[in-house]
C-alpha positions in Angstrom: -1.1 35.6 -2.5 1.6 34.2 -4.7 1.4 31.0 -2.5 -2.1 30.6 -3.7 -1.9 31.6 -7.2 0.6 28.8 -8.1 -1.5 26.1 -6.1 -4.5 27.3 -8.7 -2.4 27.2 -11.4 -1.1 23.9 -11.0 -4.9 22.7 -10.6 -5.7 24.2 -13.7 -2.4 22.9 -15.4 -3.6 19.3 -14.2 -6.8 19.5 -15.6 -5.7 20.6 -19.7 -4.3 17.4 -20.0 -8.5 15.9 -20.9 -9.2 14.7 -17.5 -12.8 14.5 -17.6 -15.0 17.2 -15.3 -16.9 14.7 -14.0 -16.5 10.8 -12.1 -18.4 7.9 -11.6 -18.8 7.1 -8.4 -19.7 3.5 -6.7 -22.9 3.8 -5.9 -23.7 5.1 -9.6 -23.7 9.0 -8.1 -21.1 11.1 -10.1 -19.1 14.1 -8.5 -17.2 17.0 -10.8 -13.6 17.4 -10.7 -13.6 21.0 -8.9 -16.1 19.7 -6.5 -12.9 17.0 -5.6 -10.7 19.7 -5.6 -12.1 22.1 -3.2 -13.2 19.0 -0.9 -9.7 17.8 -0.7 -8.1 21.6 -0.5 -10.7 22.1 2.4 -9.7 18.9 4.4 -6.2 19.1 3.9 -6.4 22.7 5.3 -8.2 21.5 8.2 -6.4 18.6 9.5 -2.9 20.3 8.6 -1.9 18.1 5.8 0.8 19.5 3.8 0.6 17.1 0.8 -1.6 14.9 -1.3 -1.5 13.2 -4.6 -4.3 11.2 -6.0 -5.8 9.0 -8.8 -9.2 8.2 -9.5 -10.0 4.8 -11.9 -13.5 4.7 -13.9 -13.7 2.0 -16.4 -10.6 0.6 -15.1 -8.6 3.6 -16.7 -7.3 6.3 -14.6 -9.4 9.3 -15.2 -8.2 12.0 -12.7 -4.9 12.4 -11.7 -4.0 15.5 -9.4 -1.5 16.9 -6.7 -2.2 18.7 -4.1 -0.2 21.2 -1.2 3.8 20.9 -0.8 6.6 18.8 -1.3 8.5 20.8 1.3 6.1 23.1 2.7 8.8 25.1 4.8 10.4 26.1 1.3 7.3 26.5 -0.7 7.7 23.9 -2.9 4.4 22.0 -4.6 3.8 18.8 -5.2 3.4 17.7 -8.4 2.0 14.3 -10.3 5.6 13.6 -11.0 7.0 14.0 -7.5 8.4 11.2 -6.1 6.6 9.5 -2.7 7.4 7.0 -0.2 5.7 3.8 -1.2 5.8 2.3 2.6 4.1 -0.5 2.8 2.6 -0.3 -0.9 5.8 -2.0 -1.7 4.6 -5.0 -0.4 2.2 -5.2 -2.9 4.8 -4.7 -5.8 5.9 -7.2 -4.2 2.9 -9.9 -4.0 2.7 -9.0 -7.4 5.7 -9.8 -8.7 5.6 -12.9 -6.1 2.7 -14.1 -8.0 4.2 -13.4 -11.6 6.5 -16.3 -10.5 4.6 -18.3 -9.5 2.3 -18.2 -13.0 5.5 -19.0 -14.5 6.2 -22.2 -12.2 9.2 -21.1 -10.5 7.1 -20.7 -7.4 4.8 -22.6 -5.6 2.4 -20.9 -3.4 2.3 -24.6 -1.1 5.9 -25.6 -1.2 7.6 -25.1 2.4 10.1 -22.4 1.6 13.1 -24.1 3.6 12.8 -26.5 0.9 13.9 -23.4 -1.8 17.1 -22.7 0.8 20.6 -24.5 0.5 20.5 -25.0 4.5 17.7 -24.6 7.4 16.6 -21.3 7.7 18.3 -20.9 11.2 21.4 -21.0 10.2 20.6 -17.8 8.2 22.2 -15.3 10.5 18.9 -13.0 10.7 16.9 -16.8 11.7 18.6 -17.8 14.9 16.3 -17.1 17.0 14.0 -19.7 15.1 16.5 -22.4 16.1 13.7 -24.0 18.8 10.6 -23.7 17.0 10.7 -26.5 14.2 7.5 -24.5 12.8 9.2 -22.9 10.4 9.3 -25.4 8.9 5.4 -24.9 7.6 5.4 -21.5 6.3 4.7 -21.4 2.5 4.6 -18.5 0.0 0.6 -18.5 0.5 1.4 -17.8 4.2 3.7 -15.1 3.8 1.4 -13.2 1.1 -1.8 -14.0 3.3 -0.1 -12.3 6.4 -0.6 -16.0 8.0 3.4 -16.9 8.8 2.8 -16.0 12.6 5.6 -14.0 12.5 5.3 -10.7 13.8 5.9 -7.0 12.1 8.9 -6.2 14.1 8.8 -2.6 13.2 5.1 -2.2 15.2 2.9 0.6 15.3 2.4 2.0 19.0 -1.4 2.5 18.6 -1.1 5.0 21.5 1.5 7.1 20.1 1.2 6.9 16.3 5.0 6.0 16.5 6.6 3.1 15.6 8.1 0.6 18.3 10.1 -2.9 18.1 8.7 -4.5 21.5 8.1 -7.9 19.0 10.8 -10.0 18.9 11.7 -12.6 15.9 9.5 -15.9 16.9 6.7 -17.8 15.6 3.2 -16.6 17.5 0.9 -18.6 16.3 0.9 -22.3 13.9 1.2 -21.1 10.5 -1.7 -20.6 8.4 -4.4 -20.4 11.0 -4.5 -16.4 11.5 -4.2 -13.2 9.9 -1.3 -10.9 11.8 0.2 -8.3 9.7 3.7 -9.1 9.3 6.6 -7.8 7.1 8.6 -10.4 8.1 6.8 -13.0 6.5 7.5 -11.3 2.7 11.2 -10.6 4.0 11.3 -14.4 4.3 9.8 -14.9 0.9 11.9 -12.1 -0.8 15.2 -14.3 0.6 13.5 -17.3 -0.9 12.8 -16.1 -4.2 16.8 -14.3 -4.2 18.1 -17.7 -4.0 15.9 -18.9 -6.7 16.1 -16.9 -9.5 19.8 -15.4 -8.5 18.2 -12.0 -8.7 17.6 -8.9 -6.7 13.7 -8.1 -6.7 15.0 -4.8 -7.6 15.7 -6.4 -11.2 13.4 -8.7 -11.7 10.7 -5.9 -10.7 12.7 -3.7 -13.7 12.2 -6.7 -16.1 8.6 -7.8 -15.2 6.4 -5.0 -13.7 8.5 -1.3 -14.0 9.3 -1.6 -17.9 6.1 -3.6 -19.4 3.8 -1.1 -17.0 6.0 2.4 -18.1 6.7 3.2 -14.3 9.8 5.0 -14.7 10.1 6.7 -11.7 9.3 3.3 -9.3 12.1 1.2 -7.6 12.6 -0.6 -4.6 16.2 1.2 -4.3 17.0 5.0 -5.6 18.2 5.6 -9.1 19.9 8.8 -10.2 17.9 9.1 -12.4 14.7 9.8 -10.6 16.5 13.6 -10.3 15.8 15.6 -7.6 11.6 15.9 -8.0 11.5 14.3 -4.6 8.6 14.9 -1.7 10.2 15.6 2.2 7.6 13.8 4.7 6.2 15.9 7.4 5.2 14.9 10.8 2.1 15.8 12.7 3.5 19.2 13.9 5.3 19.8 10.9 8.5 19.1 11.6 9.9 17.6 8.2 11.1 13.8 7.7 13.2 13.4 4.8 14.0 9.4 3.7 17.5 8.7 2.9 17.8 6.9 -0.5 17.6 3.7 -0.3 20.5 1.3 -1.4 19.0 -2.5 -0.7 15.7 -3.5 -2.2 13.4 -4.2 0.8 10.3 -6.0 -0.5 8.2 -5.1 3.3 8.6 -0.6 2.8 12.0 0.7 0.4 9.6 1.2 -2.8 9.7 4.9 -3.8 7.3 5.8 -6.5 4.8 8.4 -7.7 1.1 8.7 -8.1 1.1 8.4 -12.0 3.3 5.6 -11.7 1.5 3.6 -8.9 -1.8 4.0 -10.6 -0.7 2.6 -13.7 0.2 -0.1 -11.4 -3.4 -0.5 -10.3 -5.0 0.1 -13.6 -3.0 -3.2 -15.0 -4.3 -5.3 -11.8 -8.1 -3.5 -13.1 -8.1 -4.2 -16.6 -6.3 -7.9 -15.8 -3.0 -7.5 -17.4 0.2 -9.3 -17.0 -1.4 -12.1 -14.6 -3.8 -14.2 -16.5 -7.5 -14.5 -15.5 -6.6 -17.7 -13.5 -4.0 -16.0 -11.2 -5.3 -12.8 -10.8 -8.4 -14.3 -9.5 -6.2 -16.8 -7.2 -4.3 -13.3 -6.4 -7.9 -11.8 -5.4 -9.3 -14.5 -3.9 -10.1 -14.4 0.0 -7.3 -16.8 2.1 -7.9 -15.9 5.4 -11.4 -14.2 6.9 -10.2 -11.4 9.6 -11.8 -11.1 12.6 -9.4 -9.0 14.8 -10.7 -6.4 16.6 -7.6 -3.7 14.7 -5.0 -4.6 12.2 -2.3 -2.8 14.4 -1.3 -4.2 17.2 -1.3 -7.6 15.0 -0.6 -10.2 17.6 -3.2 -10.0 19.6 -6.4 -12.2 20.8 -8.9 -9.5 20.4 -11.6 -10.0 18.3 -14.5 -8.5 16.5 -17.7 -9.4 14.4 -17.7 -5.6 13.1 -16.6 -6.5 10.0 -18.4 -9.4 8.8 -20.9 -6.8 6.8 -18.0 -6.5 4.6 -16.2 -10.2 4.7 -13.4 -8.5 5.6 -10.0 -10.3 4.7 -6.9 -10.8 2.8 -6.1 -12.8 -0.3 -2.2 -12.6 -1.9 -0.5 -9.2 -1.2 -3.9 -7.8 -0.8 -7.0 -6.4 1.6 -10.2 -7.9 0.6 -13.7 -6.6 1.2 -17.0 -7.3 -0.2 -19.8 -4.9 -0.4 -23.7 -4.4 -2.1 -21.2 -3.2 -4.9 -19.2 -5.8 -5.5 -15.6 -6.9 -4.3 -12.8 -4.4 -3.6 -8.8 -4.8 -2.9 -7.1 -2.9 -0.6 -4.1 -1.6 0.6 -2.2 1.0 3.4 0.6 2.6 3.6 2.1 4.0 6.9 5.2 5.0 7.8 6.9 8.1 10.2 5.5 10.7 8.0 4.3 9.4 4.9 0.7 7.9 4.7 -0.7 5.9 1.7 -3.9 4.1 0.6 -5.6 2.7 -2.4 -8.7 1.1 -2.7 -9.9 -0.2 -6.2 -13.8 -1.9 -6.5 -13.1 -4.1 -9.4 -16.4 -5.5 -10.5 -17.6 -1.7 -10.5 -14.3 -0.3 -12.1 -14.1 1.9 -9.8 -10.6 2.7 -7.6 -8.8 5.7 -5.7 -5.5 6.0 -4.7 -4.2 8.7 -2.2 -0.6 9.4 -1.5 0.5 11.9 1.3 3.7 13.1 2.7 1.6 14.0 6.2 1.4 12.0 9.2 -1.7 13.7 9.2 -2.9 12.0 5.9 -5.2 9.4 7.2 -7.4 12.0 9.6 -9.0 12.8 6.3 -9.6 9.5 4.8 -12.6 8.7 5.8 -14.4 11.7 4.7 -12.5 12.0 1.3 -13.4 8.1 0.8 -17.2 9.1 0.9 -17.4 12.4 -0.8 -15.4 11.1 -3.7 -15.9 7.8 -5.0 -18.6 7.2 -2.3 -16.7 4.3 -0.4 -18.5 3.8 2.9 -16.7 0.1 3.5 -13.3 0.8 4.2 -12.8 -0.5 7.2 -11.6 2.9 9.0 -12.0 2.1 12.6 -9.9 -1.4 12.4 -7.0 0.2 10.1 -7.7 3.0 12.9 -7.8 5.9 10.5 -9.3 8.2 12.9 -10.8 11.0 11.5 -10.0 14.9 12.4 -13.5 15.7 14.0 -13.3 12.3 16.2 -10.2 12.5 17.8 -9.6 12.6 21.5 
């Protein structure tokens, strides 16, 4: 009973602060803040997820922000707006973003070969040697990286059978870059050595300088601070077993981010409302590079393909997922990792977004459903980013 009094009082704590009691959703439907509330309580009970934050966007503001469940469900401890998350692979668009910040200000170029930005070839970097016999990396551009088009491979691969990870890719180039879309975290480990050696910073502080401090995320960073305290969530895998992170030391632009959801979605709202890219870039940012017509995203080398998602012109611009719908376009973006599972999809020409944050390996069986009910998104493409849902697993 005590359990469940502090879980409504931290609802009702959430909800003084003049979040509104009632949302817009896409397809001009609105939905009240307790009916989100008991929706997500009811499917987090259901498919055993111990954790959730999220953040709602109407008008290209964030309207609703609200936790949900346990940090650390073993000890009883809530999660709050302030906790920190694993980013995973939401990093990578901290990333594209800052990526894209440079090249507005012309120390980038989004078609330059990026051996050209190295003092020697790019196999004589110790981590390279493998790409001593394929001159083709010799192609691969910033636009390729960002656009998942390098044909390098995500080493760390998800075992679509297991749910676990697996590194059964080794470090070659798959296909001639630029002519298909394969998820790969390689490609923006590549451009994060590039844009080291040119600007003779870590991304960790030029992120500080350009996006953490001008957006007022203080509890963001690609490595721990100290100062982010000890507000911090423990991931929990599908049986519960917990999955603490250790604290990260090097910035990793492909999964180190740690952040929260009131910091992330302030992230969002300032790609929404256009700020800190100009008009021109943002729209370059947000602009389809590469259609996708695999038949998943994971395993991402592969030949199979699909015309399911042509409703929705699925594919990917710079650092982003792309869709297109009767309501306009939307960017995307996952996060998966062990136990933490993240995603955020934002309808721009509506000014309408959601972002959802778990600490569950559980997190995506509900994200089909909690897509629908609450902003009334019916286009993520759920069956090729193989979020599953509770009632339709084997």
């Amino acid at each position: 009973m005590k359990i469940r009094l502090s879980l409504g009082l931290l609802l009702i704590f959430n909800l003084a602060f003049g979040q509104p009691k009632m949302l817009n959703k896409i397809n001009g439907t609105k939905i009240s803040t307790a009916a989100v509330d008991k929706i997500i309580l009811k499917l987090m009970d259901t498919a055993n997820v111990q954790g959730l934050a999220l953040a709602v966007i109407n008008d290209n503001k964030i309207v609703y922000t609200k936790a949900y469940g346990y940090k650390n469900k073993p000890e009883k401890q809530l999660l709050d707006t302030n906790t920190i998350l694993q980013a995973a692979s939401f990093t990578k668009t901290v990333f594209a973003y800052l990526s894209m910040l440079l090249v507005q200000e012309k120390v980038l170029d989004l078609d330059k070969p990026l051996y050209k930005y190295l003092p020697r070839p790019l196999p004589d970097y110790d981590y390279y040697t493998d790409l001593k016999s394929d001159d083709r990396w010799k192609l691969i551009t910033a636009r390729m990286c960002l656009s998942h088009t390098t044909g390098l491979p995500n080493i760390k691969q998800l075992n679509v059978h297991t749910g676990e990870f697996d590194t059964t890719l080794s470090l070659k180039i798959y296909f001639q870059p630029g002519h298909q879309y394969a998820y790969s975290g390689e490609g923006l480990r590549l451009l994060q050595l590039v844009i080291e050696e040119i600007t003779k910073h870590n991304i960790e502080d030029l992120a500080i300088e350009k996006i953490f401090k001008p957006i007022g995320m203080k509890r963001t960073g690609f490595i721990w601070h100290p100062e982010f305290g000890d507000n911090l969530a423990i991931g929990h895998l599908e049986d519960g077993t917990l999955n603490p992170k250790s604290k990260k030391t090097i910035p990793k632009a492909s999964g180190n981010m740690v952040t929260t959801i009131t910091d992330y979605s302030k992230f969002i709202a300032f790609i929404m409302q256009g700020r800190g890219l100009s008009e021109k870039y943002r729209k370059m940012m947000l602009t389809p590079q590469i259609k996708i017509n695999s038949k998943y995203q994971f395993p991402t080398i592969t030949d199979d393909t699909t015309t399911e998602n042509k409703p929705i012109h699925l594919s990917y611009g710079l650092g982003w997922g792309l869709i297109k719908c009767k309501y306009g376009r939307a960017f995307y973006k996952e996060g998966h990792d062990d136990a933490w599972r993240n995603y955020t999809i934002n309808f721009y020409d509506a000014g309408i977004g959601i972002t959802i944050m778990t600490n569950s390996a559980n997190g995506e069986l509900i994200y089909k459903e909690l897509l629908e009910k609450v902003i009334g998104d019916i286009f993520t493409p759920w069956q090729w980013q193989r979020y599953i849902p509770y009632n339709q697993k084997p």
